[in-house]
Legacy VTK file of the C-alpha trace (Angstrom):
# vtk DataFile Version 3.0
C-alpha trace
ASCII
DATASET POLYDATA
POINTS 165 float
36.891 58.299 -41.435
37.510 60.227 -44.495
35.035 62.611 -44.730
34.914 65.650 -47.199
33.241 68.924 -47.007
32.897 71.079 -50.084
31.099 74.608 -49.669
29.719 75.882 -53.483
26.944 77.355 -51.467
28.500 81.500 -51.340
27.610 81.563 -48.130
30.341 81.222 -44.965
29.262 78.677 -42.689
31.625 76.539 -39.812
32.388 73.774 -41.824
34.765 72.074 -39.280
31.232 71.937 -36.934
29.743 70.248 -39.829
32.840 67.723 -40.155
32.801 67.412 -36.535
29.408 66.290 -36.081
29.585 63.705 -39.213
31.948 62.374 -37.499
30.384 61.817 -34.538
27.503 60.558 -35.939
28.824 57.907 -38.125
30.963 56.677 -34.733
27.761 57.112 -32.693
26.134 54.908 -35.095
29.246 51.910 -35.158
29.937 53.122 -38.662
33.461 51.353 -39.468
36.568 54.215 -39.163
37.112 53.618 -42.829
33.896 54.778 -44.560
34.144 57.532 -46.621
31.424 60.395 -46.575
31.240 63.683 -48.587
29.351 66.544 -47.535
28.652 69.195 -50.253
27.109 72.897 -49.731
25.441 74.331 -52.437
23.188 77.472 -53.317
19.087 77.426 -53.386
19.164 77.542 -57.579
21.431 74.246 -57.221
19.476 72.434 -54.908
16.227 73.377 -56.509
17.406 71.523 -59.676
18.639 68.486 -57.272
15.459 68.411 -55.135
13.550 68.476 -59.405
15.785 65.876 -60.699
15.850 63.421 -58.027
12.587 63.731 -55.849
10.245 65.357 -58.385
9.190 68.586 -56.185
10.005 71.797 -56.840
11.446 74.557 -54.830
15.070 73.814 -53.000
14.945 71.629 -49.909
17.112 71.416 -46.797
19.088 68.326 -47.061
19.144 66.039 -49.985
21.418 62.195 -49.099
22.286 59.407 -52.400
23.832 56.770 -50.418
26.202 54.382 -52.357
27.231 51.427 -50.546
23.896 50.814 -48.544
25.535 50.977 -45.480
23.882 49.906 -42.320
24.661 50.146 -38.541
25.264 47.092 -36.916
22.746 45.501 -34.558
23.241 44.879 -30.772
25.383 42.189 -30.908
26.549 42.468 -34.428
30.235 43.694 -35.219
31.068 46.884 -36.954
30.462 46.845 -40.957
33.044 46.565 -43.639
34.535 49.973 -44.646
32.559 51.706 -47.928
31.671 54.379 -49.073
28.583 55.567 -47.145
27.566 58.464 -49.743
27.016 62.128 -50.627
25.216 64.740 -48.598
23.528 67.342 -49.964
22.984 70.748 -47.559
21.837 74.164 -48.733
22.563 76.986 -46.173
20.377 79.277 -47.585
17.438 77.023 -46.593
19.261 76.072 -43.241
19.217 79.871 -42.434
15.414 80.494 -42.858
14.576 77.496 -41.495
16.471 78.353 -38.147
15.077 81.673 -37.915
11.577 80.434 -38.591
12.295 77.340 -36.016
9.862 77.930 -32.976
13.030 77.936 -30.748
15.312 80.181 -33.222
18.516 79.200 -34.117
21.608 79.869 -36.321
22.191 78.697 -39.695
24.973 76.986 -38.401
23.384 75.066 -35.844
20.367 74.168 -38.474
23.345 72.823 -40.286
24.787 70.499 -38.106
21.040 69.022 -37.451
20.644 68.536 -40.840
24.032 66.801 -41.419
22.945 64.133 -38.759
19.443 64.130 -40.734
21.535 63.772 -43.674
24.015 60.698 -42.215
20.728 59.082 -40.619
19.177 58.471 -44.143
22.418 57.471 -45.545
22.284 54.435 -43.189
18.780 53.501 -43.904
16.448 55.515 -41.929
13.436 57.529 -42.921
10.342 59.748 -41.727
7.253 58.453 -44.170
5.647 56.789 -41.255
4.603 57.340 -37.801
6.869 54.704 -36.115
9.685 55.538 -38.444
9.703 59.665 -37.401
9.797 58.549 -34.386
13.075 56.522 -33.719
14.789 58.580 -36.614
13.940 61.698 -34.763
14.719 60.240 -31.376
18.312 59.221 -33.088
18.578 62.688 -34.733
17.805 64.350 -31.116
19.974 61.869 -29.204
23.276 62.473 -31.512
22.887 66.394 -31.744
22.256 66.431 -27.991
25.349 64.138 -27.161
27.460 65.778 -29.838
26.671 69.066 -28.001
26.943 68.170 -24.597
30.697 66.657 -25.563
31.347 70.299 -26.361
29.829 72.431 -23.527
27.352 73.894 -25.608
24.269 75.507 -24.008
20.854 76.478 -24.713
18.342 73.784 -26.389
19.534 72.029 -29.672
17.007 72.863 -33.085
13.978 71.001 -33.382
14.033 68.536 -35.648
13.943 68.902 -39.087
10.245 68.776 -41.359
12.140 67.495 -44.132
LINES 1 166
165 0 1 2 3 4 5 6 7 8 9 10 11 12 13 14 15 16 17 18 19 20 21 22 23 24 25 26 27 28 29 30 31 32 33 34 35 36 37 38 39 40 41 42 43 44 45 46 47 48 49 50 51 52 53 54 55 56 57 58 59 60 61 62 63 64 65 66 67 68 69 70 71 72 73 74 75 76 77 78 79 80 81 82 83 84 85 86 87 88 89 90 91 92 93 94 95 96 97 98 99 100 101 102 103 104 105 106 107 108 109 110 111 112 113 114 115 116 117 118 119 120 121 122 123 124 125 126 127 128 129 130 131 132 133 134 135 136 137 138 139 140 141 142 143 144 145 146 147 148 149 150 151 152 153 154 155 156 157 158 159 160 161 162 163 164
C-alpha cells in the first residue's frame, strides 16, 4: 500500500503509529495492497476553514475524509477490489489532544490519533454514523481494528472511546 503521511499541523506526533495503523486497517478491511491513501496533519485555523468549506459548520473538527475512487471492501465471498486510490485524510492534532484529555477514559493525543485515522479509513470505504444501526457496526469496526491493531503490538490499558465525530 502506498500510503503518505504529511504533518503541517506544528505539532510532533508518532506518525509511523499513524502509518502503521492505516495500514492495518485498509488490510483488515481486504483493501487491495495497491491502493493509495494520504494522510495529512494540519493546524485548528486549517481545519476550521476545511470543516467551513466542505461540511458547512464552523469551528475545526477531528477528522475530515474526501474519498476518490469510492472504494469498497469486499463482501464475504467476494474477492479483493481493484487497486485505486482510496483518498485523503484529514486529522488535526490539536483537536485529537483535547479530545483525549477530555475522553472519559483519558488518553494521549497520539492514541486519539490513531482512532481517528481508522475513523478516517472507515468513511473512506463507505461507512458512516447518521443513524442508529449505522454507529453501531461503524463503531463496532472502529473498536474491533484499534483493539486488534493494539493487541498485535502488546499494548496495554483500554483503547479511546470512540470518536463523537
Amino acid at each position: 500500500m502506498a500510503i503518505e503521511v504529511n504533518n503541517e499541523s506544528g505539532l510532533d506526533f508518532d506518525e509511523r503509529a499513524v502509518l502503521d495503523i492505516a495500514r492495518y486497517a485498509l488490510a483488515r478491511m481486504r483493501i487491495h495492497p495497491q491502493c493509495e491513501l494520504s494522510v495529512i496533519a494540519v493546524d485548528a485555523a486549517a481545519m476550521e476553514q476545511l470543516h467551513l468549506q466542505w461540511m458547512d459548520l464552523p469551528g475545526p473538527t477531528d477528522v475530515m475524509s474526501f474519498p476518490m475512487d469510492e472504494l469498497r471492501p469486499p463482501g464475504k465471498d467476494e474477492e479483493e477490489p481493484p487497486p485505486g486510490l482510496l483518498g485523503d485524510i484529514v486529522l488535526c492534532p490539536e483537536v485529537a489532544r483535547r479530545q483525549g484529555e477530555a475522553a472519559p477514559t483519558a488518553h494521549s493525543m497520539d492514541e486519539e490519533l490513531q482512532l481517528l485515522t481508522v475513523h478516517g479509513v472507515l468513511h473512506l470505504l463507505g461507512y458512516d454514523h447518521e443513524e442508529a444501526s449505522e454507529r453501531a457496526e461503524m463503531f463496532g469496526l472502529q473498536k474491533a481494528i484499534v483493539d486488534g491493531w493494539r493487541d498485535e503490538r502488546g499494548l496495554t490499558g483500554p483503547s479511546p472511546a470512540p470518536t463523537t465525530t
